[in-house]
Phi, psi and omega in degrees: 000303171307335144328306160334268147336285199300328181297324192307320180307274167348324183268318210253336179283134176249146162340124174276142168308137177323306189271024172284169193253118213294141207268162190258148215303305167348297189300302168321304197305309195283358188251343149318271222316284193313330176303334206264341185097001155344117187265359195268335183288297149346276204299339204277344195251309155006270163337304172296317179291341190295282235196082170211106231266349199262344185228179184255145183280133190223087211259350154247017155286338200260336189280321166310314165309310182287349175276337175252001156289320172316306161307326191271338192076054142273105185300353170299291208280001146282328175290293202309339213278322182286349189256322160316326206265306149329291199264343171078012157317089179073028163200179198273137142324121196240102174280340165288300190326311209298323195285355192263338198272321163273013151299319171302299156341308185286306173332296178259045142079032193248068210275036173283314183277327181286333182280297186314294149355300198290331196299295204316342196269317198278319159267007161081027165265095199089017204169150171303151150300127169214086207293322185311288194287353206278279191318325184293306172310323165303321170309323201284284174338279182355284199310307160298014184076025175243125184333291185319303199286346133358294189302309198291314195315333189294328195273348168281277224264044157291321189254351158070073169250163183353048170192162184299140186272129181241145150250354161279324162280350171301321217256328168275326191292324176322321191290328150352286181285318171333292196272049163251343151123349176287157189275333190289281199301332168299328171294317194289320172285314168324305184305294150003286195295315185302315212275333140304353156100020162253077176300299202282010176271312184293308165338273179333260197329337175271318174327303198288317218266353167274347186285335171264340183342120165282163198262029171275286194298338173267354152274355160293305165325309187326281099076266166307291177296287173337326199258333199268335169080220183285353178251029196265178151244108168308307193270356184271302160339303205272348138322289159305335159280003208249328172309302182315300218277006177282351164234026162070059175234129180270168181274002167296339193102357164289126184274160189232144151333149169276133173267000000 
């Protein structure tokens, strides 16, 4: 592997100039590591090359660190290879290519690549729609403890999507995925919690899920905190609007002008 690594260098990396500014030690730490043939370091320098204020944005340089954690059979560096591919990160987009590296990825116990595998499955992306297998996977991922896929398995069985509708296991695994840090699931169990009549518990659980919230989910909120009124949160309200409009979403769902 390390063998690897150094021919890859050899092709693609130039010297850095005398006056570039030393990567801050975290950063160093994590690029030793992949020089060295590390593969969690590999995927991790990817990563850096993806999206880092410490580098030049490099992104097909970042799909070659993941092809060879990938080639090594690292399910990370199958996932990362899937998300390139997905999204056209260093390369023309492929959605079959991006569903076979996360297959591989699921294969080899990676449940980043098995919850992705299930969204592509589950809409028919790059693929037939197959909700049966969307779920076995969602299921599976849970069962290991990864959150999102918490969420979605809850959300099969709230809606009895190709499984029996339980809303009691709907409601644990939601709570699951809340304390596992996803925001879907923080929202999702908030609601839960409201429609049971626990506003201060879901008032938290909406606390946690905005700061990360994409904006379908703070618009829900929007939503949601709007319907409870006085027995609601005001600055939390008003908090999710101040998210929206940093992304130039009125709370109707209209998009605004920047100001």
């Amino acid at each position: 592997m390390k063998r690897i690594v150094q021919k890859f260098l050899g092709r693609k990396t130039r010297p850095r100039r005398p006056e570039a500014p030393a990567l801050p030690p975290q950063i160093e730490e994590i690029r030793q590591g992949a020089l060295k043939g590390q593969h969690l370091q590999i995927v991790q320098w990817g990563q850096v090359l993806l999206d880092s204020v410490h580098v030049p944005r490099d992104p097909a340089g970042a799909l070659e660190w993941f092809t060879i954690a990938a080639s090594a059979g690292f399910g990370p560096g199958h996932n990362m290879r899937g998300r390139c591919f997905q999204f056209g990160w260093g390369c023309e987009k492929d959605l079959q290519q991006a569903a076979h590296c996360y297959a591989a990825a699921s294969a080899a116990g990676d449940e980043w690549g098995r919850y992705n595998l299930g969204i592509l499955t589950m809409r028919g992306i790059g693929m037939e729609a197959d909700l049966a297998q969307a779920l076995d996977l969602f299921r599976t991922a849970a069962g290991h403890g990864h959150a999102k896929s918490m969420n979605l398995y809850a959300r099969f069985l709230e809606e009895g999507w190709v499984v029996p509708q339980d809303r009691v296991a709907a409601l644990d695994w939601y709570r699951k995925s809340a304390e596992g840090g996803d925001y879907r699931g923080q929202h999702n169990y908030a609601t839960a919690l409201v429609d049971a009549g626990n506003t201060q518990e879901a008032l938290g659980w909406w606390r946690k899920a905005v700061v990360d919230a994409t904006s379908d989910i703070l618009l829900a909120m929007d939503q949601k905190l709007t319907a409870l009124g006085p027995k609601g949160d005001a600055d939390l309200l008003e908090r999710v609007r101040e998210r929206l409009k940093e992304m130039g979403i009125a709370p109707s769902g209209k998009t605004v002008s920047a100001q």
